[in-house]
C-alpha positions as a Markdown table, in Angstrom:
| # | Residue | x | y | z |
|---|---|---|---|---|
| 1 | Unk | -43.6 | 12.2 | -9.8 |
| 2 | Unk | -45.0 | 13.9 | -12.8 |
| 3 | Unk | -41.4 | 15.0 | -13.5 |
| 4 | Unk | -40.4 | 11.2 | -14.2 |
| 5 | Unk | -43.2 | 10.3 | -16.4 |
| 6 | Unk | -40.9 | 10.8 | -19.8 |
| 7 | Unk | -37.5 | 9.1 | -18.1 |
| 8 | Unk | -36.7 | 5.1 | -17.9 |
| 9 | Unk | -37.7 | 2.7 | -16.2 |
| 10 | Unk | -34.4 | 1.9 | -14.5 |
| 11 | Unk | -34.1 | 6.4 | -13.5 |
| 12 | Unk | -37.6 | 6.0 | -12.0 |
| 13 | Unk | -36.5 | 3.0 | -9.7 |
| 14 | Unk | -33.5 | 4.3 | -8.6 |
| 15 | Unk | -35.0 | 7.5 | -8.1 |
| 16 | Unk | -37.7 | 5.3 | -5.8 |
| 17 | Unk | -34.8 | 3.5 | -4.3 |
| 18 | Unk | -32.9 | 6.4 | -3.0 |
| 19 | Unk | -36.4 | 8.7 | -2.4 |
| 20 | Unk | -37.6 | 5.6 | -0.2 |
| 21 | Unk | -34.0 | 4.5 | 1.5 |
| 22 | Unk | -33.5 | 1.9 | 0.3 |
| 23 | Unk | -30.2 | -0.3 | -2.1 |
| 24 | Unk | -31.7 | -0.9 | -5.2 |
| 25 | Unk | -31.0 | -4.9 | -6.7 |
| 26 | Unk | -27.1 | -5.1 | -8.3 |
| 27 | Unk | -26.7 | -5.3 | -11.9 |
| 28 | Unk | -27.7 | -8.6 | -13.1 |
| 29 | Unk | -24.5 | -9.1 | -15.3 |
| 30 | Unk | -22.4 | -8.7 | -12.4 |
| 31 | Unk | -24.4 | -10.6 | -9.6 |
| 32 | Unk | -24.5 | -13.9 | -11.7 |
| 33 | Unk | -20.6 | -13.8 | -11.5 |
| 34 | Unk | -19.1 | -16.3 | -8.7 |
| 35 | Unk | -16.8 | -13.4 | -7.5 |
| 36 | Unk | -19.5 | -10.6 | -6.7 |
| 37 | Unk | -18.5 | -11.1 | -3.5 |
| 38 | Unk | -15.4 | -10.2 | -3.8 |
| 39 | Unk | -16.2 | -7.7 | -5.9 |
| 40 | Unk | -17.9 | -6.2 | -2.8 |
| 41 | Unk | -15.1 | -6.4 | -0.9 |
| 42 | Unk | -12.6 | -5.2 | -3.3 |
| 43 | Unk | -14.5 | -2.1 | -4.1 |
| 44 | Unk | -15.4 | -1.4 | -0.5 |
| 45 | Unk | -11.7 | -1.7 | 0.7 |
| 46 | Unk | -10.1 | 0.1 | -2.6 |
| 47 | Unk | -12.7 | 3.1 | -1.2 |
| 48 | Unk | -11.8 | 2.5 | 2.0 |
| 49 | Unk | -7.8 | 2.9 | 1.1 |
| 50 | Unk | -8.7 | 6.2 | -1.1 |
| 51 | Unk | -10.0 | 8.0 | 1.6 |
| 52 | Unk | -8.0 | 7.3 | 4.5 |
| 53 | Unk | -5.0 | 8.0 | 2.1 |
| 54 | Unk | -7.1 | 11.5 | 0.9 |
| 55 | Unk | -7.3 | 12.6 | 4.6 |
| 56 | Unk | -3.7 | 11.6 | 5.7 |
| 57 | Unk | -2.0 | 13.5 | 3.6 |
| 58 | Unk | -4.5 | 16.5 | 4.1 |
| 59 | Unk | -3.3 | 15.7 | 7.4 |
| 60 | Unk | 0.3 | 15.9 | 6.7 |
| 61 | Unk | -0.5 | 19.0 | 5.0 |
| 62 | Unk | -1.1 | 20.7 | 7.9 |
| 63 | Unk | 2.1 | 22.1 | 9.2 |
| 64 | Unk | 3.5 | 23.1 | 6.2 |
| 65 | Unk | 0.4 | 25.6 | 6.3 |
| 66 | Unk | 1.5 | 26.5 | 9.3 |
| 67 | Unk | 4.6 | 27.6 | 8.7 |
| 68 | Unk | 3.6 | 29.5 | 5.4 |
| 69 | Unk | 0.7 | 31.7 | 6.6 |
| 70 | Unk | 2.2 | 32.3 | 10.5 |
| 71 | Unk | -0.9 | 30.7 | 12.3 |
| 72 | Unk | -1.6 | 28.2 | 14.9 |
| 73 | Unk | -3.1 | 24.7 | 14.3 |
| 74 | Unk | -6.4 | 25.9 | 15.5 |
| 75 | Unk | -6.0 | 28.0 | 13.4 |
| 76 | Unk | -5.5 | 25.9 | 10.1 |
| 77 | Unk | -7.1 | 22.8 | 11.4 |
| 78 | Unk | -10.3 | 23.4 | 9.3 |
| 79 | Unk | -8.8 | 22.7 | 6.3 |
| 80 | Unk | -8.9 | 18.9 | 6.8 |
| 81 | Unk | -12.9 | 19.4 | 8.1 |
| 82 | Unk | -13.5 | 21.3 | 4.8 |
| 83 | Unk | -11.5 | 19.3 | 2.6 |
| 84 | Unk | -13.4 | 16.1 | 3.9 |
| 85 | Unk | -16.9 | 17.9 | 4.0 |
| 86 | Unk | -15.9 | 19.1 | -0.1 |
| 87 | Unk | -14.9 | 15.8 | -0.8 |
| 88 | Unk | -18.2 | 13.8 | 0.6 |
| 89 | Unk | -20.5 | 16.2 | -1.5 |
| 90 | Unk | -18.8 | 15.8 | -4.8 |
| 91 | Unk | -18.3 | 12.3 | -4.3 |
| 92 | Unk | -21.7 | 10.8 | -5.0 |
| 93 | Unk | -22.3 | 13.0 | -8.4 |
| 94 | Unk | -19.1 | 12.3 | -9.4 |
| 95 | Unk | -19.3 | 8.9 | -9.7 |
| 96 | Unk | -21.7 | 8.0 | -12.2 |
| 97 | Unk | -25.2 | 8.5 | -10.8 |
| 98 | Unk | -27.1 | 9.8 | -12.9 |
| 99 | Unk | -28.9 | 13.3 | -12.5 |
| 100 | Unk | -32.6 | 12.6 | -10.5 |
| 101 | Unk | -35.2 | 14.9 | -10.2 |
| 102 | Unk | -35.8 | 16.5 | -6.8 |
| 103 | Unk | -39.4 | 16.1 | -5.1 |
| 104 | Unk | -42.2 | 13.4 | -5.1 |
């Protein structure tokens, strides 16, 4: 903890929140608004739409690899795995969180 003792007070509870496994609270600006919920449900199908989009045409991708570097589907297959893998562990940096200290 001694690492957060000069940060704010919104970094050290989200660093608590995420530490302890647990959603911190929504913004208070947005939460007041009648359509939060469907803010919810907008962003979670919007995601939902980017990724199965992402990995469909990884998965179209897939044969035309085939045919350029002469090897089987087993062969290429882990392209899409790796792509997906790549993807999920960029995606939660990328995305505004901010940069929390490691440890306890």
């Amino acid at each position: 903890m001694s690492k957060l003792v000069n940060c704010p007070a919104w970094k050290i509870r989200l660093h608590r929140a995420f530490r302890d496994g647990y959603e911190p609270a929504p913004a208070e600006f947005i939460a007041r608004q009648p359509y939060y919920p469907w803010v919810v449900v907008g962003t979670t199908c919007g995601a939902a739409f980017i990724g199965q989009l992402d990995a469909s045409i990884v998965q179209l991708m897939l044969p035309t690899l085939e045919h350029e570097f002469l090897a089987r589907l087993s062969e290429v297959s882990w392209v899409a795995i790796a792509h997906q893998l790549a993807f999920a562990s960029i995606s939660r940096s990328s995305h505004g969180f901010p940069r929390l200290p490691v440890g306890s």
